[in-house]
C-alpha positions in Angstrom: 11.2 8.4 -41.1 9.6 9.5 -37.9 10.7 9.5 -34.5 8.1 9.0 -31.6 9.6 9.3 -27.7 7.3 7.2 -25.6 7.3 9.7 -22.0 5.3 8.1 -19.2 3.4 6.0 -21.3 2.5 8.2 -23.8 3.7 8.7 -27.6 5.0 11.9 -28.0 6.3 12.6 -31.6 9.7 14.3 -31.9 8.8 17.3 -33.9 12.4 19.0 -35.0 15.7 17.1 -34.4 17.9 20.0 -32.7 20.9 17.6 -32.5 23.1 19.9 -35.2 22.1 23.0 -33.0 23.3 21.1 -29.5 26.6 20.0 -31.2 27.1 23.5 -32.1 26.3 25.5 -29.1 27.2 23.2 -26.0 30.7 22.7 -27.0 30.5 26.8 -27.4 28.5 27.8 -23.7 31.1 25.7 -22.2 34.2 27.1 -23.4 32.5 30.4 -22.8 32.3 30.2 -19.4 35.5 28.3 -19.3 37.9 31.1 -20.9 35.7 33.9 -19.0 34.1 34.0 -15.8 32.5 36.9 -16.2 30.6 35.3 -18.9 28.8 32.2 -16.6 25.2 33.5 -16.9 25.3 34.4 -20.8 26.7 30.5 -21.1 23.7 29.8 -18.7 21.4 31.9 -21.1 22.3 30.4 -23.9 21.5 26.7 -22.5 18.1 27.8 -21.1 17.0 28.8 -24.9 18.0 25.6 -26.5 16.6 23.9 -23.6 12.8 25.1 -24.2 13.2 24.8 -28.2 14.5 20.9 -27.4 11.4 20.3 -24.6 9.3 22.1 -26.5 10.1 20.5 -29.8 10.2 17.0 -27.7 13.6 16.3 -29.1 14.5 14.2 -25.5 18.1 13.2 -26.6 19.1 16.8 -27.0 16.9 18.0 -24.1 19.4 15.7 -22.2 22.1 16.5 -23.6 21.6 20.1 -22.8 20.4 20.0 -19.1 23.7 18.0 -18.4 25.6 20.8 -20.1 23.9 22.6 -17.6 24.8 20.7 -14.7 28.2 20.5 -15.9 28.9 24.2 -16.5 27.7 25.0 -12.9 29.8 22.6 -11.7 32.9 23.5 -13.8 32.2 26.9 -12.5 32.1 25.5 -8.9 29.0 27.9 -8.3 27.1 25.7 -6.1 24.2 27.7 -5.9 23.4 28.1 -8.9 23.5 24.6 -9.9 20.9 24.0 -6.7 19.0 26.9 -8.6 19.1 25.8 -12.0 17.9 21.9 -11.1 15.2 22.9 -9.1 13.7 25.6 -11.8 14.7 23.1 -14.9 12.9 20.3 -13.1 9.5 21.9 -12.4 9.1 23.8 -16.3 6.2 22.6 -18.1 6.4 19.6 -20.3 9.4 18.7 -19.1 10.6 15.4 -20.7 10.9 12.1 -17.6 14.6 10.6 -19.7 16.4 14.8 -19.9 15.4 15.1 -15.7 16.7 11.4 -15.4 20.3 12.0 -17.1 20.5 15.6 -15.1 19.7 14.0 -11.9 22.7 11.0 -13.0 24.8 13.8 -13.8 24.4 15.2 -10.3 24.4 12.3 -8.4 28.4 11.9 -9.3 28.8 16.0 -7.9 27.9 15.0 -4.8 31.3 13.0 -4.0 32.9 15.8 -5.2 31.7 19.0 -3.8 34.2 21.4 -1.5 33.2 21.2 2.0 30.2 19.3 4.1 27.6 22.3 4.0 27.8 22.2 0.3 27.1 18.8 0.1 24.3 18.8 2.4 22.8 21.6 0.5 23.1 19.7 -2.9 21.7 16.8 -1.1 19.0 18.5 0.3 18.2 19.5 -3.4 18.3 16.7 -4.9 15.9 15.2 -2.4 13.4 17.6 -3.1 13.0 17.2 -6.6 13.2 13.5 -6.4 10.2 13.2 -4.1 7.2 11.2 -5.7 9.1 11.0 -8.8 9.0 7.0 -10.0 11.5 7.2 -12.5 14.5 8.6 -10.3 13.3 6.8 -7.1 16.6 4.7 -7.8 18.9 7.9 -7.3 16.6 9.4 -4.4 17.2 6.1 -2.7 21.1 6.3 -2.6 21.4 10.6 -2.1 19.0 9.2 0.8 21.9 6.2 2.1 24.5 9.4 1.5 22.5 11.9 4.1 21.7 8.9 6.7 25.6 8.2 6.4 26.3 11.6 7.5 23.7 11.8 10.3 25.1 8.5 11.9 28.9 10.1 11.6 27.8 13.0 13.3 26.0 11.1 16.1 22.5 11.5 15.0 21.1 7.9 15.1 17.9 8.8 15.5 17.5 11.4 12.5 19.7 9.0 10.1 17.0 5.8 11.3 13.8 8.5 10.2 15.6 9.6 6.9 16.1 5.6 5.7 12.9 4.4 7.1 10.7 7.4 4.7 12.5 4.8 1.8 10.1 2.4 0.3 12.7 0.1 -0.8 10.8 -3.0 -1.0 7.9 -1.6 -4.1 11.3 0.1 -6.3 10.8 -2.1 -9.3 13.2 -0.6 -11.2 16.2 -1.4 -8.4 18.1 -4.7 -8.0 17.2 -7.1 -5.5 20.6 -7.0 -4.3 21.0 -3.5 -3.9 17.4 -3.1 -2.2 18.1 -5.9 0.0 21.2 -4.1 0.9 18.9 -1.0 2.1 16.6 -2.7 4.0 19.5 -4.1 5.9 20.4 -0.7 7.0 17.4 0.4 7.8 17.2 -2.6 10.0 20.6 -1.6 12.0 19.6 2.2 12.0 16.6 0.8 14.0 18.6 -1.0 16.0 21.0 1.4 17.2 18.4 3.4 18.6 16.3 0.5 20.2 13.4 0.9 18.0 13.2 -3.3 18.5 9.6 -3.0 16.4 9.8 -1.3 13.6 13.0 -3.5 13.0 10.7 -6.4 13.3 8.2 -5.2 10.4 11.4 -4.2 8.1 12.4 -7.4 8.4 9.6 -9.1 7.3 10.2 -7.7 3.6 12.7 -9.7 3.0 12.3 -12.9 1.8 14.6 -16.1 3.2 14.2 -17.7 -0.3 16.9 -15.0 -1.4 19.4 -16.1 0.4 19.5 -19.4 -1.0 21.9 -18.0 -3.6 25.0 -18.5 -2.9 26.2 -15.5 -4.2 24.0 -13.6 -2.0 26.3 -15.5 1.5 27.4 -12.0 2.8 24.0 -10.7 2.7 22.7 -13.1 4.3 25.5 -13.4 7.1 24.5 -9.8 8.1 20.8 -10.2 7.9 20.7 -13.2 10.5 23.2 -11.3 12.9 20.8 -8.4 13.0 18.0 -10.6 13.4 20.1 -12.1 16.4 20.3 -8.6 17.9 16.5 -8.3 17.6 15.4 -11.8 19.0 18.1 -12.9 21.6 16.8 -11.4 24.5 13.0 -11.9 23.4 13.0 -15.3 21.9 15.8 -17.7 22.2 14.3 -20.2 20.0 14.5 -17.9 17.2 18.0 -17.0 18.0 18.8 -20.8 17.9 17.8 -20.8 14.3 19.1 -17.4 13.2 22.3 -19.6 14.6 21.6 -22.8 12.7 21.5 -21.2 9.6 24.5 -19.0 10.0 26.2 -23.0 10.6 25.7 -23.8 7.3 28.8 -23.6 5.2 29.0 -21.3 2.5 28.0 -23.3 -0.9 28.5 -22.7 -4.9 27.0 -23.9 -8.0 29.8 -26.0 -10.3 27.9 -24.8 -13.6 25.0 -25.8 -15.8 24.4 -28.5 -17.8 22.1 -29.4 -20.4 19.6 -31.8 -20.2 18.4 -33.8 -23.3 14.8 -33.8 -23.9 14.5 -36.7 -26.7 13.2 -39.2 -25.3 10.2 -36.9 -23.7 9.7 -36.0 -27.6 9.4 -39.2 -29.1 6.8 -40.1 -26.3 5.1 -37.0 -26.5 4.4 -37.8 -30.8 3.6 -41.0 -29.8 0.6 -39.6 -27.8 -0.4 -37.0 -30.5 0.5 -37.4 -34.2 -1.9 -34.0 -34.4 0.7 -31.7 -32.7 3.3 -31.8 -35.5 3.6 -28.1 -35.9 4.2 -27.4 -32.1 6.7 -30.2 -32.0 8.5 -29.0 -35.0 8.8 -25.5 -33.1 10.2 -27.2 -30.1 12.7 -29.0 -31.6 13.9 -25.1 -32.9 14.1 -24.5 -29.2 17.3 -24.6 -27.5 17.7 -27.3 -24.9 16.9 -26.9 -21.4 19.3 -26.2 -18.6 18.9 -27.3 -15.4 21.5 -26.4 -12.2 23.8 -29.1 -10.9 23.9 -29.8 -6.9 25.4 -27.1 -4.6 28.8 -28.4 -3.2 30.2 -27.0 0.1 33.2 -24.3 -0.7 36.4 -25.8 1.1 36.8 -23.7 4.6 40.1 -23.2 6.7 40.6 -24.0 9.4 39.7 -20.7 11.5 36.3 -20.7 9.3 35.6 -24.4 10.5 36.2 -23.4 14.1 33.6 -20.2 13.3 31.2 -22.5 12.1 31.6 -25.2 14.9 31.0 -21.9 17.6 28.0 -20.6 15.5 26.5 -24.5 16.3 27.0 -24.3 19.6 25.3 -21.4 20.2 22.1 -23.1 18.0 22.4 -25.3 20.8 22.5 -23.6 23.8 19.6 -21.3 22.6 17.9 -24.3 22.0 18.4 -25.3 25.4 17.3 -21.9 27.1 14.1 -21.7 25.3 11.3 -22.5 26.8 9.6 -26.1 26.1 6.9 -27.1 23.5 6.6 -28.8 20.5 8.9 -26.4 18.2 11.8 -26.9 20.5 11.6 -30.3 21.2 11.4 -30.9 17.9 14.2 -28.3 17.1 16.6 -30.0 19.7 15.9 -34.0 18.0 17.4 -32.0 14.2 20.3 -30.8 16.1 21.1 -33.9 17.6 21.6 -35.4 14.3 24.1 -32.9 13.5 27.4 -34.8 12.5 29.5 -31.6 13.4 28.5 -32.2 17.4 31.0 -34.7 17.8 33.7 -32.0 17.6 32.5 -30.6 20.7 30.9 -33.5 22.6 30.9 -31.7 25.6 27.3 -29.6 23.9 26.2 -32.5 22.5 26.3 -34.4 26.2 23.9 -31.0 27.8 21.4 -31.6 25.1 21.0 -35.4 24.9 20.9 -34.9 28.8 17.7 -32.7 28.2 16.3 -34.9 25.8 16.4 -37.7 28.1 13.7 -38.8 30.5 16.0 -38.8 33.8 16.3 -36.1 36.5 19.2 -33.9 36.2 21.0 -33.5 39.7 22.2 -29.0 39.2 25.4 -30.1 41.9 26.5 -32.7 39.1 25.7 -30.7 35.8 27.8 -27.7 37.2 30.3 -29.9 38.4 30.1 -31.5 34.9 29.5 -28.4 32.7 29.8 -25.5 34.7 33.6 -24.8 33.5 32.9 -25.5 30.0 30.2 -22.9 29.4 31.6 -20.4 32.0 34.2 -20.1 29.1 31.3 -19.6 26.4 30.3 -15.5 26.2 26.8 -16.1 26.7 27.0 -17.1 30.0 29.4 -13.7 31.1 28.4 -12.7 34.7 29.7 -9.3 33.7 27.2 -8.7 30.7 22.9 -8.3 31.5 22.7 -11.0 28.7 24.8 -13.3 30.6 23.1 -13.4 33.8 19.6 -13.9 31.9 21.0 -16.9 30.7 22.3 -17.9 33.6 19.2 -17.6 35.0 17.3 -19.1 32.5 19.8 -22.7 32.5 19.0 -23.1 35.9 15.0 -22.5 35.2 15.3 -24.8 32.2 16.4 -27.3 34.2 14.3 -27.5 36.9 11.2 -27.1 34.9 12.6 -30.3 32.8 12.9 -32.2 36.5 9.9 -31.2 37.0 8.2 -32.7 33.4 10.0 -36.0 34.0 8.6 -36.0 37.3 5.0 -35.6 35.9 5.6 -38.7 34.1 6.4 -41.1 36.3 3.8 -40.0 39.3 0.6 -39.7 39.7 0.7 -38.4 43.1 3.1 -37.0 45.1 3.7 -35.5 48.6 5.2 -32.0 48.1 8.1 -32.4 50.3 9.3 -35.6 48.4 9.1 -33.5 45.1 11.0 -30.5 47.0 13.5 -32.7 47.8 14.2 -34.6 44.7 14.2 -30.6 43.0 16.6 -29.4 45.8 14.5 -26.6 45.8 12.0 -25.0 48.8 8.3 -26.0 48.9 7.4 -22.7 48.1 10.0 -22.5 44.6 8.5 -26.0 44.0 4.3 -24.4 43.8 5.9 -21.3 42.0 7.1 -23.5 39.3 4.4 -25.6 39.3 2.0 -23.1 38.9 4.1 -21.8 35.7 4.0 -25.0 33.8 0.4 -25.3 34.5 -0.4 -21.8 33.3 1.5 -22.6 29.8 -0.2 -26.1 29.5 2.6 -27.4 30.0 1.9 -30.0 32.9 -2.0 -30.9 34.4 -1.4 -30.4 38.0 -3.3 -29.9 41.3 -1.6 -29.4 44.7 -4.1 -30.3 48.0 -2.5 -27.6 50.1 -3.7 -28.8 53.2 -2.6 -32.2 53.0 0.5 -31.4 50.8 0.0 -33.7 48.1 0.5 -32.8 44.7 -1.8 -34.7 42.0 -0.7 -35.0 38.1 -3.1 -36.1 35.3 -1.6 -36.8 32.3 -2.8 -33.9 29.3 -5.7 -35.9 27.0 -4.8 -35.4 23.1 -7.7 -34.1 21.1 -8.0 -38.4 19.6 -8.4 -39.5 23.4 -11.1 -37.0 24.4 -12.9 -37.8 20.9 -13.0 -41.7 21.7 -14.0 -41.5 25.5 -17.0 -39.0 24.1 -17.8 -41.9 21.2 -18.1 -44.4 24.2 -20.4 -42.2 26.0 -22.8 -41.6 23.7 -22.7 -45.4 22.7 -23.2 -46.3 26.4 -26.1 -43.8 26.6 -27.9 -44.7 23.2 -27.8 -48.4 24.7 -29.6 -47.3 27.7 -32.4 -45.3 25.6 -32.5 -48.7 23.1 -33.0 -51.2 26.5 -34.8 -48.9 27.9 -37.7 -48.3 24.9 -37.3 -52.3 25.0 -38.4 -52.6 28.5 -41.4 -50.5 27.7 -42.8 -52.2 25.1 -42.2 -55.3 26.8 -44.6 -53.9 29.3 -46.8 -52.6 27.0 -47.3 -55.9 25.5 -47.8 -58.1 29.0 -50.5 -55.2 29.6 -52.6 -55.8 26.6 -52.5 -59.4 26.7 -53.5 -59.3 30.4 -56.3 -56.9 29.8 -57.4 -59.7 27.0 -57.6 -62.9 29.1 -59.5 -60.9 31.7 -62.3 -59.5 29.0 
C-alpha cells in the first residue's frame, strides 16, 4: 500500500521506506562517536548521507529520525558549534521536509536548559532564532526560545532590549498555540512595556486580549495579573478605569460544580408533531448523544485573609470612583457600587460615596474631620508617594466641583461672593472652577463680572430643545394660516365693493 506525506499542503508520495537503514546506522553513528572522539565528523558524515537519501526519497519519519540523531550526537559530543553549524546548514537544504525541521528544532529546544555556560546558550539561542524566522510551523518554539532571551536581557538589566525582542512576537495570529499560553505572552509583553514606560504600546497589546477569556474560572490567575497591569497603565491617566480594573479584581474567585445532562424529549415529541416528513433526521438525532449544558458558577469558599483582600480591592473601586471626574459613566458606576452588599463591612467608604451621591453641600472642615484619619491610613492617599498627593489633590477638587453642581441646582442666580463663601474658597478659585465645569459641559454658567453675579441655566436635553422647536414652528405656521386668512378676507370685501359701485 502506498504511503503519501502531506508537506505544506501538498501530497508528496514516500518513494523508498529507509526505516531498516535508520535502525541500522543511527544506533551505529552514535556509538561511534561515543567510544571515539576522534571519530565525531565520520559519525556526522554518515548522518548527512542518510539524511539526503531520506529527504530526497521523502521518507519524513526517518528524515526525522535522523536529523535528531544529529542534534543528539553534537550534543553528546558537547561540540556546541557544530551543532549551531549543522541546524543552520540542515535547515536551509533543498526539499527539506516542514515535520524532520519541526522534531530537530523540539530536539533542540530541550538543549538550551542544558548547555555549559551563558555565552553558549545565547549562541544556540541566537540560532535557533534565525532559522525559525517566518517559519509558520515552528512559530510555537520561536515564541518560547524568544520568552528564554527576553528573560535573560531583563536579568541582566536590559529592559529595554528584553521589551523590543517580546514585542517582534506576534502572539495573538499563532493558531497553532494555546490560548492560555499566548495569553500568558502577551502579558509579558505588557509588563516589559511597562517597566520601561512605554505607557502606549502597552495600551495597544492590551487590546488583543479578550475579557470574555477570563470568564473561565480556571483562567483566575491570569486574569488577576492582567487587571493589575492594566491598573499600572490607567491609575494615573484614568481613575475611572482603575475603579473597574478594581471592581473586577472584587469578584471572588468562582468554579463550575460539573455538567449535567439535559433531556431533550419533550422538544422531540413536539418537534414530530410539527413535521411527520422529517423522520429520517429525527431518527438520526435520537442516535445523538444528549446535550450537556454547564451548571451555575458557585463562589469557592475564601479565608479569612482572602476576604479581607477582596474587601480592600472594593474599596479602592470606590475611591477611584470617587476621584474620577463626573459624567454619566461615573455616576452611573458609583449608583452599582452602592448596591454592593460587601460595603457594609467598611461603612466608613460606603458613608464618602452616598455623601457624593447626595444632593447636599459637603462642608471639607467636617469631611476631614470625619474621613480624614480613615483614608490617611489607605496607601493611595500617602503624602510620601507622587500618586498620593495627586489624589489628594484630586479629593479635594472632586469635592468642590460636586458643591459646586449642587449649587447649580438650586440657583438660578447668585452673587459671587455668596457662592465663595458657601465654597470656602477665594473668588478667584471659585471663576477658575467654574470656568472648568463649563468647558466640560458640565454646568451652563455665565458670570457678569462687573456686577458679580453669577447666572446658571439649567443644560436642555436633546427631547426639550426638539419640543420648544415643534412649538415654534406651530406658532409660526398659525401666523402664515391667519395671516393668508386676513388676505383673502380682504380680497373678498374688495371685489364685492368694486361690485355695488359698478
Amino acid at each position: 500500500m502506498d504511503t503519501y506525506l502531506f508537506d505544506g499542503g501538498r501530497i508528496t508520495k514516500m518513494e523508498v521506506d529507509y526505516e531498516p537503514a535508520c535502525n541500522e546506522k543511527i544506533p551505529l553513528a552514535k556509538e561511534l562517536a561515543k567510544k571515539n572522539p576522534d571519530a565525531f565528523h565520520e559519525a556526522i558524515e554518515m548522518m548527512l548521507q542518510l539524511e539526503k537519501q531520506t529527504r530526497l526519497g521523502a521518507d519524513m519519519v526517518s528524515c526525522s529520525r535522523v536529523l535528531v540523531a544529529i542534534c543528539q550526537i553534537c550534543f553528546d559530543a558537547s561540540n556546541w558549534n557544530a551543532l549551531n553549524e549543522y541546524v543552520s546548514l540542515l535547515v536551509r537544504r533543498r526539499s527539506q521536509l516542514k515535520q524532520a525541521v519541526v522534531k530537530m528544532i523540539q530536539e533542540c529546544v530541550t538543549y538550551v536548559d542544558k548547555t555549559p555556560d551563558k555565552e553558549t546558550k545565547l549562541k544556540l539561542i541566537d540560532t535557533l532564532r534565525s532559522v525559525t524566522e517566518g517559519k509558520i510551523y515552528v512559530e510555537i518554539e520561536r515564541a518560547r526560545l524568544t520568552k528564554i532571551l527576553a528573560d535573560i536581557k531583563e536579568a541582566d538589566g536590559d529592559v529595554a532590549g528584553a521589551a523590543t525582542v517580546m514585542e517582534e512576537l506576534q502572539v495573538e495570529t499563532y493558531g497553532s498555540m494555546d490560548k492560555r499560553e499566548k495569553v500568558e505572552l502577551i502579558l509579558e509583553q505588557m509588563r516589559l512595556c511597562l517597566l520601561k514606560e512605554d505607557y502606549v504600546s502597552t495600551q495597544i497589546i492590551a487590546k488583543k486580549i479578550s475579557i470574555k477569556f477570563f470568564d473561565d474560572p480556571a483562567q483566575h490567575d491570569l486574569k488577576l495579573k492582567f487587571y493589575y497591569l492594566m491598573i499600572q497603565l490607567n491609575r494615573d491617566t484614568s481613575f475611572l478605569k482603575t475603579s473597574r480594573h478594581y471592581q473586577a479584581i472584587a469578584e471572588p474567585p468562582r468554579k463550575k460544580t460539573g455538567l449535567t445532562p439535559v433531556d431533550s424529549a419533550a422538544s422531540t415529541e413536539e418537534q414530530k408533531k410539527k413535521d411527520e416528513d422529517k423522520k429520517k433526521k429525527e431518527d438520526e438525532d435520537k442516535d445523538k448523544k444528549p446535550e450537556v449544558a454547564p451548571e451555575p458558577e458557585v463562589e469557592i469558599e475564601l479565608t479569612e485573609e482572602q476576604k479581607k483582600e477582596l474587601t480592600e480591592k472594593l474599596v479602592c473601586a470606590v475611591l477611584y470612583c470617587v476621584l474620577a471626574p463626573f459624567d454619566n459613566e461615573q455616576s452611573d458606576m458609583m449608583a452599582h457600587l452602592s448596591k454592593n452588599k460587601k460595603l457594609e463591612e467598611v461603612q466608613a467608604y460606603k458613608e464618602i460615596l452616598r455623601l457624593f451621591m447626595s444632593k447636599e453641600l459637603i462642608n471639607f472642615d467636617t469631611f476631614n474631620a470625619d474621613f480624614g484619619l480613615v483614608l490617611a491610613e489607605n496607601e493611595m492617599f500617602k503624602d510620601s508617594t507622587k500618586h498620593g498627593k495627586k489624589c489628594i489633590t484630586e479629593l479635594k477638587d472632586r469635592l468642590i466641583e460636586h458643591n459646586i453642581r449642587i449649587i447649580a441646582m438650586y440657583y438660578s442666580r447668585l452673587h459671587l461672593a455668596r457662592m465663595s463663601e458657601l465654597l470656602n474658597l477665594p473668588t478667584s478659585r471659585c471663576e477658575e472652577y467654574l470656568s472648568k465645569l463649563a468647558n466640560s459641559d458640565t454646568i451652563r454658567v455665565k458670570i457678569d463680572r462687573p456686577a458679580g453675579i453669577i447666572y446658571f441655566t439649567q443644560k436642555k436635553t436633546a427631547s426639550d430643545i426638539l419640543n420648544n422647536w415643534a412649538t415654534d414652528v406651530n406658532q409660526l405656521m398659525s401666523l402664515v394660516n391667519k395671516t393668508c386668512h386676513l388676505i383673502n378676507k380682504e380680497e373678498c370685501v374688495y371685489s364685492v365693493m368694486c361690485a355695488v359701485e359698478e
